[in-house]
LOSEKOL-896284 format. One record per residue (C-alpha): x, y, z; residue in three letters. Coordinates in steps of 0.05 Angstrom, whole numbers, plus 5000, padded with zeros to 4 digits. Layout:
N
XYZAla ...
This chain:
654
592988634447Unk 588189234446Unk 582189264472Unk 578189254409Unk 581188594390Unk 579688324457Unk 573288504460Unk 572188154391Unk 575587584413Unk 569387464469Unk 564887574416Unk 562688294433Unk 561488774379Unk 557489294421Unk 558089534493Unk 551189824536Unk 553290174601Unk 547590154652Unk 548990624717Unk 546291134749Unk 552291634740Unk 548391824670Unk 542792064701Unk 543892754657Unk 537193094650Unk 534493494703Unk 528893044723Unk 533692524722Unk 539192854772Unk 533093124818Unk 531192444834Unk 537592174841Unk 539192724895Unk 532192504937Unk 533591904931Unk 540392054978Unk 537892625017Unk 542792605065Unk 549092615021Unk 546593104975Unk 544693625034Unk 551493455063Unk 554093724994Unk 551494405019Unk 550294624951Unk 548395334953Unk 542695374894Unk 539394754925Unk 539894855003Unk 533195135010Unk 528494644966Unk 533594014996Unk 531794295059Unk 524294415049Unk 522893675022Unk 520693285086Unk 514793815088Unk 513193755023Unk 516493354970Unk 512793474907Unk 514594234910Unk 520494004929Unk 522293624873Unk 519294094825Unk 523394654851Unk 529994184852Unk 527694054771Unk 527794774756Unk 533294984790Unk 537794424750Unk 534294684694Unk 535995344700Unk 543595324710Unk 548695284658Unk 550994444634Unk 557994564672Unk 554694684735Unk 549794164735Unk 556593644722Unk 560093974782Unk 554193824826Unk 553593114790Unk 560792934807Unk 560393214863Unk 554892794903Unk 558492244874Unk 563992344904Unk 561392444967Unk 556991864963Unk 563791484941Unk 567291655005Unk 562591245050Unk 566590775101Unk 564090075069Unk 565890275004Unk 573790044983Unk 573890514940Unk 570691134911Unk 566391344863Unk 568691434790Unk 570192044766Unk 567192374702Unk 573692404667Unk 575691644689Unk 568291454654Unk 569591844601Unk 576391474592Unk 573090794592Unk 568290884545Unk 572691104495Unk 576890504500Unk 570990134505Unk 567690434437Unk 561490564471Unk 556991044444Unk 552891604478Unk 546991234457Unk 548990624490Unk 550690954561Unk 544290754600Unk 540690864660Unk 537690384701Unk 529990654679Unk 532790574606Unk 534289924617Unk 528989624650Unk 524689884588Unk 529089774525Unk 532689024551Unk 527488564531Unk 528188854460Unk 535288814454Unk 535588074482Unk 528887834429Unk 533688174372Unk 539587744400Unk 544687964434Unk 549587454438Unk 554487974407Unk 553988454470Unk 556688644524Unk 553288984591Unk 557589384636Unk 553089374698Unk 553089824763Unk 552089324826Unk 548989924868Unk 543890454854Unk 544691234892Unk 539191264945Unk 536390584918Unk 537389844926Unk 544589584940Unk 544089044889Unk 540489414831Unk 545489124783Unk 543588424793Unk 535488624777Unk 538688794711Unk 542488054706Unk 535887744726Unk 531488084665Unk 538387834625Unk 537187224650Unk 529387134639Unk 529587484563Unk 534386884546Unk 540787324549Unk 545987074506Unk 551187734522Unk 557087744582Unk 555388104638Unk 560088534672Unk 558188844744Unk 561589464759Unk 561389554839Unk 566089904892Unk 564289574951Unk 571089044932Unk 577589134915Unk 581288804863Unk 583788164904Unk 576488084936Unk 573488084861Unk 572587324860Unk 569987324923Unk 564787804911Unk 563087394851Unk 562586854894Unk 557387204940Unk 553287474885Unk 552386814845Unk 548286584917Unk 543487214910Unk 542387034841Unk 541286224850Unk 534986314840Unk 536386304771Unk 536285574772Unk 541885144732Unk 547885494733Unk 545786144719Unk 549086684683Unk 556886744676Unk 558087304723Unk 564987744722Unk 566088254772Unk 570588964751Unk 572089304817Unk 572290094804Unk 579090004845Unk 581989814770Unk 578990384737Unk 578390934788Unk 585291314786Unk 587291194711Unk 583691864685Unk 590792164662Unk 593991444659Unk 591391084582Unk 596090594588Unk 593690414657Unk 586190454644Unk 587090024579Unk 591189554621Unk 585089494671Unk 579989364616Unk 583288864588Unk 584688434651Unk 577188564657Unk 576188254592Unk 580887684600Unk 577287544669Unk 569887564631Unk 573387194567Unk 575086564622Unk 568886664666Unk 564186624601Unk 567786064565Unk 567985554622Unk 561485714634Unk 558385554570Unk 562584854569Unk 559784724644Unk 552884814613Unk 553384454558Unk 557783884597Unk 551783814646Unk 546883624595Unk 552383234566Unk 553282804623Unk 546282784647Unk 544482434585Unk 549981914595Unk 549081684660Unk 542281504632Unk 544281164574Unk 549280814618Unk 543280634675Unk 538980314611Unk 544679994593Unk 545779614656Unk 538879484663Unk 538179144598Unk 543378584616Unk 539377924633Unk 541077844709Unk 544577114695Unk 549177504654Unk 550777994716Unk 552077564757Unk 557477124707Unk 560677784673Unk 559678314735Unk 558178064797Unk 562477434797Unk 568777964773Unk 567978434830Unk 567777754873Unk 574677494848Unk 578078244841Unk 576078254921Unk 571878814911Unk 565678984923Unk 560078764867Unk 558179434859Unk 564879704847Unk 564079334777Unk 557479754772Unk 561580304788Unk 566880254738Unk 562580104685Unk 557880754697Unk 564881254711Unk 567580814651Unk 560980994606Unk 562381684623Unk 569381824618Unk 567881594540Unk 562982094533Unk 566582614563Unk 572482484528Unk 568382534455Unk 563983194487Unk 570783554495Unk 574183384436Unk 568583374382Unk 563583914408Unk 562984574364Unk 560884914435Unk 567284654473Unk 571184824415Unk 569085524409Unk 570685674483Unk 577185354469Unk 578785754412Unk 576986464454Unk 581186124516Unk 587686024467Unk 586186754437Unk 586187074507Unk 592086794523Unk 596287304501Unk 592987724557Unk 596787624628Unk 593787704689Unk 597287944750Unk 596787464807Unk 593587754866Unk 594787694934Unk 589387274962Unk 588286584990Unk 589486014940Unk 580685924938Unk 578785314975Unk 575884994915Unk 582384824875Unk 584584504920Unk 577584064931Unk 578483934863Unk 585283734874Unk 583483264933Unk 576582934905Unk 582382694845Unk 588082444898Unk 584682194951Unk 578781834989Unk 576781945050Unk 576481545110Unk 569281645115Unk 568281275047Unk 573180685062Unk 572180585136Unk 563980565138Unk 565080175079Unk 569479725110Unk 573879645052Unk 580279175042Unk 587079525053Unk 590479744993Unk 596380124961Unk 595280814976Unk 591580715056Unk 594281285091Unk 593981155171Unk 595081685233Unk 597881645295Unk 590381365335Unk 587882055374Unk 584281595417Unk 590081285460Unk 593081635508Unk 600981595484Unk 599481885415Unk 592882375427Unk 596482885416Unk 601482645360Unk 600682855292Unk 603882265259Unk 602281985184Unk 604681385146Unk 602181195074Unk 602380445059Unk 606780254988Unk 605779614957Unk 605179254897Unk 598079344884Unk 595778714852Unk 600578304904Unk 598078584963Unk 589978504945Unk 586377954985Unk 581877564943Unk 576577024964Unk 579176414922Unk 587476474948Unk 588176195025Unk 593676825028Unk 595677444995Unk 601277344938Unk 605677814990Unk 603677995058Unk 608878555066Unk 609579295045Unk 613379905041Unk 610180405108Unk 612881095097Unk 612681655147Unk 610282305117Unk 613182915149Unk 608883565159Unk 612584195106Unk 611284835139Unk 615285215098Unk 618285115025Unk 624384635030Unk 629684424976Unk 626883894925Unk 629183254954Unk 628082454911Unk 627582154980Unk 621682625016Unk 617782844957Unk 612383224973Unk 605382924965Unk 600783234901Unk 595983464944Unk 594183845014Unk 591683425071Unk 586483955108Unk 590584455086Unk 597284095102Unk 603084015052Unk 605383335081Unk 612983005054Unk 613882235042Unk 619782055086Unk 622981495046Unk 629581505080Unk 625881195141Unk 620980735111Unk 619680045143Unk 617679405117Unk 609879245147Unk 606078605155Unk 598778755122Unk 595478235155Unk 595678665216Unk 593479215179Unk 586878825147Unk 585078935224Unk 582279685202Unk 577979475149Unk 575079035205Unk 572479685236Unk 567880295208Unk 572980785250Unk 578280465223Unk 583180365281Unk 587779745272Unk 585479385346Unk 581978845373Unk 576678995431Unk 574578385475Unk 568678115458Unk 569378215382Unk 565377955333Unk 565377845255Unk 562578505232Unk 556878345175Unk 557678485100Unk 565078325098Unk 567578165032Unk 568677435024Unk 575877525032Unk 575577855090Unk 571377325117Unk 575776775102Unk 581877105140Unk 578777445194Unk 578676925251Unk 586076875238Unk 587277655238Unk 584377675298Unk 587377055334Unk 594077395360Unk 590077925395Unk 584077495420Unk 589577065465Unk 593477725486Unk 585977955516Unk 584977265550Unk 591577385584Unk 590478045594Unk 597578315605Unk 602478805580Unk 605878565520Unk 612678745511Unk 615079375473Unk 622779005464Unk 626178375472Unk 622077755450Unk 616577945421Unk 610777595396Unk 611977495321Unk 604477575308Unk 603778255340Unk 609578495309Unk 607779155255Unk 614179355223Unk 621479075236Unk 623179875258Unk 621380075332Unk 625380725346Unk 622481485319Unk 617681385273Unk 615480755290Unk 616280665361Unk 608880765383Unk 606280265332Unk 612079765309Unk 608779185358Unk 601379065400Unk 599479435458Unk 595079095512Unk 590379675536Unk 585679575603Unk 578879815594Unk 578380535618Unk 573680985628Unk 575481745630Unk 571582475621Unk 574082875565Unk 571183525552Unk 565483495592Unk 563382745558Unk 564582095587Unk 568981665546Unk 568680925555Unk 574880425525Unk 574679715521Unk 579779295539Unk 584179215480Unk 590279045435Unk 592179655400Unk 597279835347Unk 595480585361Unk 594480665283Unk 588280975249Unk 587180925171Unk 584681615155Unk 584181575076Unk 587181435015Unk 591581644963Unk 588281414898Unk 590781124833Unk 594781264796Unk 597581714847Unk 599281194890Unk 602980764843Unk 606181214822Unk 609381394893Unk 610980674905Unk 614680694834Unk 618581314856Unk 619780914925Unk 623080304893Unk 626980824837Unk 629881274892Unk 632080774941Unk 634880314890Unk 639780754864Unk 646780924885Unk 647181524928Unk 652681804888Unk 647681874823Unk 642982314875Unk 647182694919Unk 654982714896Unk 652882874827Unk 645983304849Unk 646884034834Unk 648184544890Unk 652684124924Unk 659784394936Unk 663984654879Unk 667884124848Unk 675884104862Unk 679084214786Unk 682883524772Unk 688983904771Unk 688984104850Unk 687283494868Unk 693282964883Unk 690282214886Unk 685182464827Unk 691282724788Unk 695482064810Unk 689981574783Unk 688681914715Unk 696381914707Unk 696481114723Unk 690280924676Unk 694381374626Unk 700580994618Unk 697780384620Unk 693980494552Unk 700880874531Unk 704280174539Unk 699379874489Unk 702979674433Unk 700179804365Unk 697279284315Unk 691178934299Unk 689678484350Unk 692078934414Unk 695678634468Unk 694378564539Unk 698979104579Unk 703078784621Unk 700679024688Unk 694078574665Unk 697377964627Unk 697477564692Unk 689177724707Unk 685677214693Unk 678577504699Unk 679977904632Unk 681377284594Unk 676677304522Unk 676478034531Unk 677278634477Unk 683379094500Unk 677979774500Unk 673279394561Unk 678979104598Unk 682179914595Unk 674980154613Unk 675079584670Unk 681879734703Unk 679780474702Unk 673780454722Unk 676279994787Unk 681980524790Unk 676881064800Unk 672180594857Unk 678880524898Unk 679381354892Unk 672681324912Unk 674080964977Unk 679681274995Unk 676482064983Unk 671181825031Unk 675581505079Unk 
């Protein structure tokens, strides 16, 4: 694609270059050079040493002399000292890269089509802007220095904020060299805080660093290449942009719509048709309000993004970019995809625990950093169940199934073969890549577990001198003086309870107690301690303790549809996933192998001994089996070679 058609694929017919480096008249230049006294002395240009010099004692005669003296010299002398002082201002030690060079501008504007007209400086700007954004300038483009010589750092972003208050409708580019190319988004980042001000969301800013541009004088190829990356970059910056700001409206006007509409329902009617469904779900009341508000707006933003002429527009330049690639960069995957990532996957402990909400599919729990033999493990299970079956409602005296799948995640430091039976979770945990570990999964009583949604830390224990915490859901209520019962007699006879052997049915977790389960397959009776961690006293109760801590969720659909890859995986044969997996060993041809040779012989003859005719025989190695009475001849073959090939099976793994 060149760059003419990408630039009129983001809409932009004309290009306006505002920077300094076209300060061309002498008046223009003079200043420029006061404004950086220092670097233009260091220059030690010879024509200008004297008046440079003489300028702290007197600076109008100063600059008038500087005026002539630029006047006076020929045009190729006057762009050696331009380029010069550049350059020298260029090679400061906080810049990543230097100043461009004349031919490397030169370069870019050609490619970019921009006129000599339409190569600005920043006093140009400030005066001709507002006339060029009441016109409309939806159809431009502004290629935008970030600093001024001798002036203000962030001069560029005076010129976004006159863009921004003359109701710009261009894309802003800001030219700067104090990045390179993999700290672009970052710097984008930074400057979007200096301009929040703005209000809203402000204007869709798109960094170029001068890295791209500031070798590829001599190279076309390379500086077209640059540009259009640049282009692509703005192209994606602008487009989601203009859907965010549209979206927000959007969505601002349905949560209202959807807040009028739940105010309008006559409160008898909440409390049938809402209220009274969160109360048999097991949920809180609210949630229903919840759903119905998220619901409400899923619907509209479902009909914004597929019917909106806006949205569809940005979609259209998106698709047209596309043929653009951009080279990755090597920089830190930015923190925010994967927020996004998580706030879809997962809810944290905060929300569930303070709420004190029932156990579910999904409840991840950790190894409890507050007890002394796991403080410093780093342990994670994630409980699998059928959702609906494992729910606790208020009008059933039990759950339709009281045990679940609890898989052990593993930590992934490092990328490992694709494996069915540890696939890795869709998301990061704190920056973790965590592994779910069904080849070690144990089957878990919940009931034990509906001890952490007894609790706004979540731990699954029992302190002495519990009581029912208020605001339970009804179905918590009904079940929690028998949740608690097993642990409220191990306190009043405050003993150890055994880790082996008999063990109190009650107390016992999972049916697993070695590895991953060991610390929490049955209760632990705890003394009340008091210890200093840290410089802070820490005070324990006397307890029963499972040592487990729920510490989030894995939300739906996610977590179903881990539980459906559980009960897939582990149901199969292991010969469909690992004999017949690919990068195993190289098969033995049939031919060098004896017993498979010998059984393909065997099944052979035996259909060889068929005799022919309409209704086919029996052979005679099968006329005395009795199980293939009723039979067609083509299943019982398929039968007696298929049980040939089990007993080949056996004896290859024997």
């Amino acid at each position: 694609m060149l760059i003419s058609e990408a630039l009129n694929v983001l809409g932009s017919k004309r290009v306006i270059w505002i920077d300094d480096c076209f300060s061309d008249t002498p008046a223009q230049l003079a200043r420029l050079l006061i404004n950086s006294l220092e670097t233009a002395q260091a220059c030690e240009f010879p024509e200008l040493l004297g008046a440079l010099s003489s300028y702290e004692f007197d600076a109008a005669a100063a600059e008038g002399s500087i005026v002539q003296i630029l006047t006076d010299l020929d045009p190729e002398r006057v762009a050696a000292i331009k380029a010069t002082f550049f350059e020298k201002e260029g090679d400061q030690e906080e810049f990543a890269t230097g100043e461009l060079s004349v031919a490397a501008i030169e370069r870019a504007c050609e490619l970019l089509g921009i006129l000599e007209a339409d190569r600005w400086t920043f006093e140009k700007a400030d005066q001709d802007l507002p006339a060029i954004c009441a016109a409309g300038d939806a159809e431009l483009s502004y290629i935008v220095d970030l600093n001024e010589a001798g002036g203000s750092k962030t001069r560029g972003l005076d010129v976004l904020r006159t863009l921004w208050n003359k109701n710009s409708r261009g894309t802003a580019f800001i030219l700067t060299h104090e990045t390179d190319i993999p700290g672009e988004g970052k710097s984008e980042a930074e400057l979007r805080v200096q301009l929040a001000d703005l209000g809203g969301l402000g204007l869709p800013l798109c960094v170029i660093a001068k890295e791209r541009l500031y070798d590829k004088a001599e190279d076309a190829d390379g500086m077209e290449e640059a540009l259009r990356t640049a282009v692509k970059r703005a192209g994606l910056r602008r487009s989601v942009h203009e859907v965010l700001v549209r979206a927000r409206n959007t969505l601002q006007k349905a949560i209202d719509e959807a807040a009028e509409g739940l105010l309008s329902i006559p409160p008898e009617q909440l409390e049938s048709h809402v209220f009274e469904r969160g109360y048999k779900e097991g949920v809180s009341e609210l949630h229903v309000v919840e759903r119905a508000i998220t619901a409400h707006l899923g619907k509209q933003a479902r009909e914004f993004f597929g019917v909106d002429e806006g949205v569809r527009t940005s979609a259209n330049r998106l698709r047209a970019l596309r043929g653009i690639k951009l080279k990755p960069v090597d920089a830190a995957p930015d923190p925010n995809l994967s927020a996004f990532r998580e706030a879809e996957v997962w809810e944290s402990d905060e929300l569930l625990n303070r709420a004190l909400t029932p156990i579910a599919c999904g409840d991840v729990f950790e190894a409890d950093l507050d007890e002394a033999a796991t403080k410093v493990s780093s342990k994670k299970y994630v409980l699998l169940g059928q959702p609906c079956d494992i729910s606790l409602r208020p009008e059933e005296k039990k759950r339709a199934q009281d045990t679940a799948f609890l898989v052990p995640l593993r930590k992934r430091t490092e990328p490992a073969k694709a494996d069915p039976k540890a696939p890795l979770l869709p998301f990061t945990l704190r920056g973790e890549q965590w592994a779910c570990d069904f080849r070690n999964a144990s089957a878990i009583k919940i009931s034990i577990l509906d001890l952490a949604s007894f609790r706004q830390d979540g731990r699954v224990r029992v302190d002495e001198g519990h009581e029912v915490p208020a605001h339970l859901l009804m179905g918590q209520q009904k079940v929690y003086a028998d949740r608690t019962a097993a642990a409220s007699n191990a306190l009043a006879e405050a003993k150890a309870l055994p880790m082996s052997g008999t063990i109190s049915t009650p107390l016992q977790l999972t049916f697993t107690s070695e590895d991953a389960f060991k610390h929490i397959h049955t209760a632990i009776f705890e003394p009340a301690s008091k210890q200093r961690e840290d410089g802070k006293d820490i005070t324990r109760p006397k307890r029963v303790t499972w040592r487990l801590r729920r510490c989030g969720r894995i939300r739906m659909p996610y977590a179903a549809a881990l539980l459906d890859q559980y009960t897939t995986v582990m149901s199969r044969q292991a010969f469909d996933l690992d004999y017949m997996s690919p990068g195993g060993i190289e098969p033995v041809p049939a031919s060098e192998h004896p017993n498979l040779r010998k059984t393909m012989d065997e099944t052979t003859e035996a259909i060889r001994e068929e005799p022919t005719g309409s209704e086919p025989a029996t052979p005679r190695h099968l006329e005395s089996t009795h199980e293939f009475s009723g039979e067609g001849y083509m299943a019982k073959v398929l039968r007696i070679a298929t049980r040939n090939f089990q007993s080949l099976k056996v004896r290859m793994g024997s």
